[in-house]
C-alpha positions as CSV (number, residue, x, y, z in Angstrom):
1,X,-13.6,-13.8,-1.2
2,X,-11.3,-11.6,-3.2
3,X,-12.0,-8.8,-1.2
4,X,-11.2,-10.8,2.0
5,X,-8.2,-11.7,0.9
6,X,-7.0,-7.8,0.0
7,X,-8.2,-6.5,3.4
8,X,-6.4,-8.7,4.8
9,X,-3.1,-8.4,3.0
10,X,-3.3,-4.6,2.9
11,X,-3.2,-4.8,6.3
12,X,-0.6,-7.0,7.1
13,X,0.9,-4.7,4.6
14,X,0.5,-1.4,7.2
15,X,1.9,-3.0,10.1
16,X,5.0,-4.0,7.9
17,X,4.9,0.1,6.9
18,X,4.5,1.1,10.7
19,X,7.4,-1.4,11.7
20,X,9.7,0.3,8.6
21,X,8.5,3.6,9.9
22,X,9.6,2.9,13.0
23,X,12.8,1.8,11.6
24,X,13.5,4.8,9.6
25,X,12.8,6.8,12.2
26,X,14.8,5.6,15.2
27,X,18.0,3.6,13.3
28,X,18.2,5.9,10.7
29,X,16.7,9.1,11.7
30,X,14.8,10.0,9.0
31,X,11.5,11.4,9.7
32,X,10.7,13.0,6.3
33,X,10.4,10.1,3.9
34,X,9.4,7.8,6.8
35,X,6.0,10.0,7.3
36,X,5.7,9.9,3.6
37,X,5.9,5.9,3.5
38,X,3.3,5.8,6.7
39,X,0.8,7.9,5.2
40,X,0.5,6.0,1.5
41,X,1.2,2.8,2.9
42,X,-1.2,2.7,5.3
43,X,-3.7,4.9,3.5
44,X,-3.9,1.4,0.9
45,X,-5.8,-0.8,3.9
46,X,-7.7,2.5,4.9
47,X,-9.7,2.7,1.8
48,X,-9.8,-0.7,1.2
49,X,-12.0,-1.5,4.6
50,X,-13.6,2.0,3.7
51,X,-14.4,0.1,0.0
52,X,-16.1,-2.6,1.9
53,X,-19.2,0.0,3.3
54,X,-19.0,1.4,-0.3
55,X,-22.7,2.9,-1.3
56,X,-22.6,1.3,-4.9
57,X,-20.8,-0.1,-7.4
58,X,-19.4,2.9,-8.7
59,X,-18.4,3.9,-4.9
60,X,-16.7,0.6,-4.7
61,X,-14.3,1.2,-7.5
62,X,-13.8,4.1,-6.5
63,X,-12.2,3.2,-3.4
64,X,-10.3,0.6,-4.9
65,X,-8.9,3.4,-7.2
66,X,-7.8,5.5,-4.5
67,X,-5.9,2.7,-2.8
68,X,-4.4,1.8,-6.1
69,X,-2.8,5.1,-6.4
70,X,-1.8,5.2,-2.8
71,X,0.0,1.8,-3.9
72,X,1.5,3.1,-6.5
73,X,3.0,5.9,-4.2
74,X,4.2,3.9,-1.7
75,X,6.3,1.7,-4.4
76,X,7.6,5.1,-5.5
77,X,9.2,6.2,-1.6
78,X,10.0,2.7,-1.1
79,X,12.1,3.3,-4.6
80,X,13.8,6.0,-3.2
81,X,14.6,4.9,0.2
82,X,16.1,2.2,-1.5
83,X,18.1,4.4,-4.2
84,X,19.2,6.7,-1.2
85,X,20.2,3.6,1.2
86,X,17.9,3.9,4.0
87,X,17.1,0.9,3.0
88,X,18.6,-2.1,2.1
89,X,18.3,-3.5,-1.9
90,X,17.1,-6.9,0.2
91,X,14.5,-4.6,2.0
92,X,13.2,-3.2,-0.8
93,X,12.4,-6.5,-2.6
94,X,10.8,-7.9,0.3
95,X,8.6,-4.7,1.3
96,X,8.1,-4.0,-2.7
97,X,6.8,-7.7,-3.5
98,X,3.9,-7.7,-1.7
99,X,3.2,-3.7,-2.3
100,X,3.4,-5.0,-6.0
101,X,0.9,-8.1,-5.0
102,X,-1.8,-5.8,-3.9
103,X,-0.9,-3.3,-6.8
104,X,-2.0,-6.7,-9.1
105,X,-4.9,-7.5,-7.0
106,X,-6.5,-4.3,-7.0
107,X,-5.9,-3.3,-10.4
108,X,-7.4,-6.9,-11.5
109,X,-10.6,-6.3,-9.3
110,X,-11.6,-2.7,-10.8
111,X,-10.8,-3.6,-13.8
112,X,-13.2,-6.9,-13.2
113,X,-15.6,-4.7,-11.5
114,X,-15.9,-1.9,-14.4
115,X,-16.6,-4.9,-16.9
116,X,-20.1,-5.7,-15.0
């Protein structure tokens, strides 16, 4: 169940990450920190589907691990697209929430699933 719920926020989460992408790169121009943002954000949903076809336990948490760094990245960019204005402080919260969401969720399922 919990790992329904997470594949299915993560990628809710990458289309919102492709639609800023797309933002940044045709209202604002900015290609650099937009292909940054693309590649972590949706990197998160990536490994989490990969997670599901993990070969073990260990496998599994491994994945999860990955796409909790690549969360943490993305929170980072979104930071400073924020702190340099290509996006709005109201952006950021709404983008940064649910980055932060899945940053909870994942961090409370390896650390559930490294307590078995």
């Amino acid at each position: 169940m919990q790992s329904s719920i997470l594949r299915n926020k993560s990628y809710a989460f990458a289309v919102r990450i492709v639609n800023l992408s797309k933002h940044l790169t045709e209202k604002k121009k900015e290609y650099v920190l937009s292909k940054q943002v693309l590649r972590s954000g949706t990197a998160i949903g990536a490994s989490i589907n990969e997670a599901a076809y993990a070969e073990s336990n260990a496998d599994f948490v491994h994945k999860l691990s990955i796409s909790l760094k690549e969360a943490q990245e993305t929170h980072y960019w979104f930071s400073l697209l924020k702190d340099t204005k290509y996006i709005t402080p109201k952006m950021f919260d709404s983008i940064d929430s649910d980055c932060e969401e899945i940053i909870k969720i994942l961090t409370a399922s390896i650390k559930t699933l490294k307590n078995k």
